[in-house]
N, C-alpha and C positions, 0 to 999 in steps of 0.2 A: 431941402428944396424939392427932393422928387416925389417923397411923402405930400406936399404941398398942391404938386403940379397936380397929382394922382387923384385928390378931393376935388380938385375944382374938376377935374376929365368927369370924375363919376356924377358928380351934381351937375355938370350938364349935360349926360345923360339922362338922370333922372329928371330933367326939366323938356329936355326932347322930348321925353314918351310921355310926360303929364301934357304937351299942347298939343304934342299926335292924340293922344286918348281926348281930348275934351271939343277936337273937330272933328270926331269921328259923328257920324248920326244913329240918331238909335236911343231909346226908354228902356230905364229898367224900374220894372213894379214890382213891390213888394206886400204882402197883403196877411195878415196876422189879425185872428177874430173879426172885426170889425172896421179895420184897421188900413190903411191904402198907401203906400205911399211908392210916387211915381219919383225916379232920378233919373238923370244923360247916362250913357251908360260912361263915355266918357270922366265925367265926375265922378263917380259910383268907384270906377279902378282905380282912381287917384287915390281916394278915400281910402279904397280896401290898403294901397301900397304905406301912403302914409300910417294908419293905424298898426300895419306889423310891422312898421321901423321904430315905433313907438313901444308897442310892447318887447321886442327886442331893447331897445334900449332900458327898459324898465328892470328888462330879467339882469343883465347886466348890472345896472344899479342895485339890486336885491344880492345876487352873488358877490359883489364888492363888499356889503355891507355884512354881509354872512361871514366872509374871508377875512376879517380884519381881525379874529381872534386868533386866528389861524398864524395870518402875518406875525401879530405882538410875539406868539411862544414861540415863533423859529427865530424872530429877530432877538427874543431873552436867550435861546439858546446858544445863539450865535454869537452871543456876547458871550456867556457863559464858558463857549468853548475859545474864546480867543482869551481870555482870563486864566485860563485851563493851562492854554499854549504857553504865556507867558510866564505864570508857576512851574512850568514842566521846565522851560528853557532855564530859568534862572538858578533851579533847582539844582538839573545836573551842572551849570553852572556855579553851584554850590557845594558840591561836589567833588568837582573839577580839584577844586580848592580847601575840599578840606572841614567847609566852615559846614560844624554839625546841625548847631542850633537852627542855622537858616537852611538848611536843605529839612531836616526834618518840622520846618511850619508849613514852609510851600509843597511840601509830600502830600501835606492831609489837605492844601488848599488845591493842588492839581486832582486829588481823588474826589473832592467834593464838586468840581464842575468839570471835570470828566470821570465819570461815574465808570465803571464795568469796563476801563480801557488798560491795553498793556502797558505803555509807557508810564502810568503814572502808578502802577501796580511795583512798574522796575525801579521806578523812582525810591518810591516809600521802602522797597527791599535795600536799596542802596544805603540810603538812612539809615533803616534799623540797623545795617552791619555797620556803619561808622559812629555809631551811637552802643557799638559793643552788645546789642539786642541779638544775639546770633539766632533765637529761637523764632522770634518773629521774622528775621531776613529769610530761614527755610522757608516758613511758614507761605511766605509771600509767594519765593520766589517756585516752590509748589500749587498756587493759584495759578501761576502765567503759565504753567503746563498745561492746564486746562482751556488753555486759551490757543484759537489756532496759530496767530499770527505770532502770539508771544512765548508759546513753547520755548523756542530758541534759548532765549534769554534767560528765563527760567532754564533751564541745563545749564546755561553758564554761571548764572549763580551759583547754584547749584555742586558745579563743579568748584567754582570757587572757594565758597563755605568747607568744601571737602578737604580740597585742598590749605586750606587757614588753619584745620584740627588735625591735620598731618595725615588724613586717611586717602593715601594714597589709590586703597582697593575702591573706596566708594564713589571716588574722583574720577576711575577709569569707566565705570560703569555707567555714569553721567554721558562720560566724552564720548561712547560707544553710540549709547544713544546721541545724541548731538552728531555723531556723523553720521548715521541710518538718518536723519532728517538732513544733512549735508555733505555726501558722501566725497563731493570732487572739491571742498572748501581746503585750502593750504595748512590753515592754520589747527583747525581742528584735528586733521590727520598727522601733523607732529606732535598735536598734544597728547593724542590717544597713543604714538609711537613711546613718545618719553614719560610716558605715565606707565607701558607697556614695561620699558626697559626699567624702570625705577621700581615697579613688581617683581623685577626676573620672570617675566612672562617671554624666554629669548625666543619658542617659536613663532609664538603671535605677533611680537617685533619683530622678526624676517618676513613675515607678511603682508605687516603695514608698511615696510620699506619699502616691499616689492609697489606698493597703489602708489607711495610716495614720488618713486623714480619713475613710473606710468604717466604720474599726473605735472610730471616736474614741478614739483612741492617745495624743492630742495635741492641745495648747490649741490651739482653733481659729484664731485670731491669731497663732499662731507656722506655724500649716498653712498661712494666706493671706499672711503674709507672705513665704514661702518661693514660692510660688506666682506670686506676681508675681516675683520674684526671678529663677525658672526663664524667664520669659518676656521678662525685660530681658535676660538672659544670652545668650540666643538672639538676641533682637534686635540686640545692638550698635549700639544709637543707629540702626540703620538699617532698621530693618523696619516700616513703619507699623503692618501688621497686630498685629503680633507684640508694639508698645507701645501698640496701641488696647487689644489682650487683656489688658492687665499693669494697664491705666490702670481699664480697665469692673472687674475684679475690688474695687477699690477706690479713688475717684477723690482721696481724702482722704491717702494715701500719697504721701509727698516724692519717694522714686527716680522712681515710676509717674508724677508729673507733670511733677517737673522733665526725666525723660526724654521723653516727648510734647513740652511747650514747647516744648523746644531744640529735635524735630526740624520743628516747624511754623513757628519762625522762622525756620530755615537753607531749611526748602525755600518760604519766600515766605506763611505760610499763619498772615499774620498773626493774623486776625481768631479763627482757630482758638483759638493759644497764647494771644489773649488770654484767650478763654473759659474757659479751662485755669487759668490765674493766677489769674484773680478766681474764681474756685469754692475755692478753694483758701485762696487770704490769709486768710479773715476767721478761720477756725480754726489755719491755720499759716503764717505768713510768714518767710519764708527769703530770703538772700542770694543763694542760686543761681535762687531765680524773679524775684528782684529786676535779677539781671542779664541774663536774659531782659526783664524790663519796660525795662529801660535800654533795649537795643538796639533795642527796637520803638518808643522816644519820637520822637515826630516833632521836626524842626527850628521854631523861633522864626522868625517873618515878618517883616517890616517895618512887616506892619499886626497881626502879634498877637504881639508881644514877650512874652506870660506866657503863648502854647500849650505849653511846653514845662515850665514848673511848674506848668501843671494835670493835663498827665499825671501826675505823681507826687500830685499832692493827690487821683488819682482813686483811688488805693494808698490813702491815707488815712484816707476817707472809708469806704473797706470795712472798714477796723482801726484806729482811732482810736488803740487802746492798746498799738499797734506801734511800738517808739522805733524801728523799721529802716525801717518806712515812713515815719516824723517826721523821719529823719535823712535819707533819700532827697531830702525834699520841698525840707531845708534845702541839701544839695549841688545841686540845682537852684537852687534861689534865687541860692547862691552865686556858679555860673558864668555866673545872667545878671545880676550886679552888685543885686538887690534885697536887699541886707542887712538891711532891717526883717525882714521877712518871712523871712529866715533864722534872724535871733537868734529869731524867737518859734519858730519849728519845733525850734530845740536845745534851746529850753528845755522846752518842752513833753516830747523826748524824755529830756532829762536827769531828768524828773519819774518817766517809766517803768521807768530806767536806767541810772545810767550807765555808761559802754564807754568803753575804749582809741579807738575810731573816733569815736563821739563829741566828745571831749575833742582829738583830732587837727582834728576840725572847727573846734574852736573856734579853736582856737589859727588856723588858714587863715584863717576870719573877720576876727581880730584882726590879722592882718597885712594884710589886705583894706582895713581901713577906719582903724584906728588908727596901724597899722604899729609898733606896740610891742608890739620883740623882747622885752621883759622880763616882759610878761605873754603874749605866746604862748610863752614858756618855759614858763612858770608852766603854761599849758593842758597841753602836752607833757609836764609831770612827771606831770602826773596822770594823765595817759595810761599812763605805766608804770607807776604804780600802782591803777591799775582794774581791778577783777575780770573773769576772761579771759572769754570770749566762747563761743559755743557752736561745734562743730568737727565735722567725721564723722570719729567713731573706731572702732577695733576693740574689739569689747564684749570678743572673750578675750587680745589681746596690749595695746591700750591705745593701737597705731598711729593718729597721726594722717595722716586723708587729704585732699588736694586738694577728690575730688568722691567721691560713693555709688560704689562697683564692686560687682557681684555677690560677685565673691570676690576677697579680701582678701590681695595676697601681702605679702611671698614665702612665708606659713607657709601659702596657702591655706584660709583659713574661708572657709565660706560664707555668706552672708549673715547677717554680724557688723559690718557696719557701722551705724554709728548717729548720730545728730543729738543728740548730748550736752554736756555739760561736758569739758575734759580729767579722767584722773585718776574720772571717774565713772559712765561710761558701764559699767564691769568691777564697779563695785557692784552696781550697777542692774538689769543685765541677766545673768539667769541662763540660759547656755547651755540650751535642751530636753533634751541627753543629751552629758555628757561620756564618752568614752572613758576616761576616767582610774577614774571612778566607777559606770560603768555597770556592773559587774559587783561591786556592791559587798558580796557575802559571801565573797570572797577580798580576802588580808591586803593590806595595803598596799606588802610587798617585794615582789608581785609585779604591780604597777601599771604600766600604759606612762605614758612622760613627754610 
């Protein structure tokens, strides 16, 4: 409508100034060899205006007619690249799924009508590796490095491919690069951290920890956990410094304490470990600070025959609802012959729990006082059928161990040990960044194991 109003404004204009110009008075002569010719000057302007509206329109029509070849190859291109789109999209939705044969036709049909571009470069590399081609997937996915926008991608191939040949070293060396082009990205700096640890490269992994916990990359809990971890690993049970640092980070942490304990009762320092144990018990009481408590029990006197089961009632009395400390109190009782005061500590723990060690107590008891074999049997079956007990396991192979290690062989994780159930601990506890999954917009045939 306004486009509309806006032509008829200018055309009568131009119709004002053509009857202003043709009442104006006044001859214009023109004269060429022999030649005369007299106009109004009025008509004459008319003439001049209408003929450069004319040739104006002319040139227009002439660059229309020029531009039409011009139009056709953007308009084929622009088919071409929506054809392009469509292959690429259906592609990695081909992908997506698995299905080879179709992702590797529309690979070569997206690089044919997008020619020299990255995605359909990542495409055709994703192919080759689910078509088992792994020479050609490098081959590609070393093109897109040369590409600026597709660098990226190319690294994570790249890294992939490395990862699927088990070459751990060549896979870090990727990821290194891939984070100099992404330095503050989450994902990549756990992967260069778990690539780091799965090297045994432990001081370049306190390093990438440290950007990690900068850039909050990572549950802070799985950051301090690892954290002490790094500093028990250095220690080897022998560095005080180095297990005071592991212990102040978190004094509520089992590795962190029961390592300090052990080393303040082997070097004589007693009063220390104890401090360490009872800080600890009322929220988590353990077996391995319990055998630390053992060896620091003083001996029974002649003038105080119950010193030795008040140290364990002193366990007690900080966790009441600990059968390991009620069961401690009763194995004291036991080996200085107070059997009252045994039966009531078993039963009290058998109230909280009951355990295979438990149940083995009994049965010692019943030999102790009754000496019938036929119900310390009886104790002893139940023992093998009592639900198991808690153990330190590998959260990713399921290894049961002795004591906490940093790291876990012979597969080497690191700090995957844990204070669980058997069988439970691999539910529970979900790795921070698998290698298998951490690159998870490539397919699954190209996954390291």
């Amino acid at each position: 409508m306004l486009r509309a109003l806006w032509f008829f404004i200018q055309a009568g204009l131009v119709i004002a100034a053509a009857l202003w110009l043709l009442e104006r008075p006044g001859d214009i002569m023109l004269r060429w060899d022999s030649y005369t010719i007299t106009m109004q000057a009025g008509f004459f302007a008319l003439a001049g205006v209408l003929t450069i509206l004319a040739l104006v329109q002319f040139i227009r029509l002439l660059g229309f007619v020029f531009s039409i070849p011009g139009f056709m190859s953007a308009r084929r291109r622009e088919k071409n690249r929506q054809k392009g789109m469509m292959a690429l999209t259906r592609g990695l939705a081909a992908i997506s799924a698995g299905d080879v044969k179709t992702a590797a036709r529309l690979s070569k049909r997206a690089e044919k009508f997008l020619p020299a571009q990255a995605l359909p470069l990542l495409l055709s590399a994703q192919s080759a590796s689910l078509e088992g081609n792994k020479a050609r997937a490098i081959g590609l996915y070393e093109q897109l490095l040369e590409d600026k926008d597709g660098a990226f991608f190319g690294l994570r191939g790249l890294i992939q491919s490395a990862l699927a040949r088990g070459d751990k070293e060549e896979a870090l060396k990727h990821a290194r690069a891939a984070l100099g082009k992404h330095p503050r990205v989450g994902w990549v700096l756990n992967l260069v951290y778990t690539l780091e640890l799965a090297c045994r490269k432990w001081e370049e992994a306190q390093k990438t920890l440290e950007r990690i916990e900068r850039f909050k990359a990572r549950d802070e809990k799985l950051i301090l956990s690892d954290r002490i971890a790094f500093h028990l690993l250095k220690a080897k049970g022998e560095d005080e410094k180095l297990l005071k640092k592991a212990y102040g980070l978190d004094a509520m942490s089992l590795p962190a304490a029961i390592a300090l304990a052990r080393y303040y009762a082997d070097h004589k320092k007693h009063k220390k470990a104890v401090q360490v144990i009872e800080k600890i018990w009322p929220a988590s009481p353990h077996p391995d600070l319990l055998a630390v408590w053992t060896n620091l029990a003083p001996d029974n006197k002649p003038s105080d025959m119950m010193q030795r089961l008040r140290w364990f009632e002193r366990l007690v009395s900080l966790n009441p609802d600990s059968a390991l400390g009620q069961m401690a109190a009763a194995r004291a009782a036991i080996e200085d012959g107070l059997w009252n005061e045994a039966g009531a500590y078993l039963s009290m723990a058998e109230t909280l729990g009951p355990s295979a060690e438990l149940y083995r107590l009994r049965a010692e008891l019943e030999r102790a006082t009754s000496r019938d074999e036929d119900v310390a049997a009886h104790w002893l079956g139940l023992a093998t059928e009592a639900p198991p007990s808690k153990v330190w396991t590998c959260a990713r192979e399921g290894t049961v161990y002795k004591d906490w290690v940093p790291v876990a062989e012979p597969h080497g994780a690191f700090n995957t040990i844990v204070w669980d159930y058997p069988g439970q601990a691999m539910k529970r506890l979900t790795p921070p960044l698998s290698m298998q999954d951490s690159l998870g917009f490539f397919p699954r045939g190209s996954e390291a194991a």
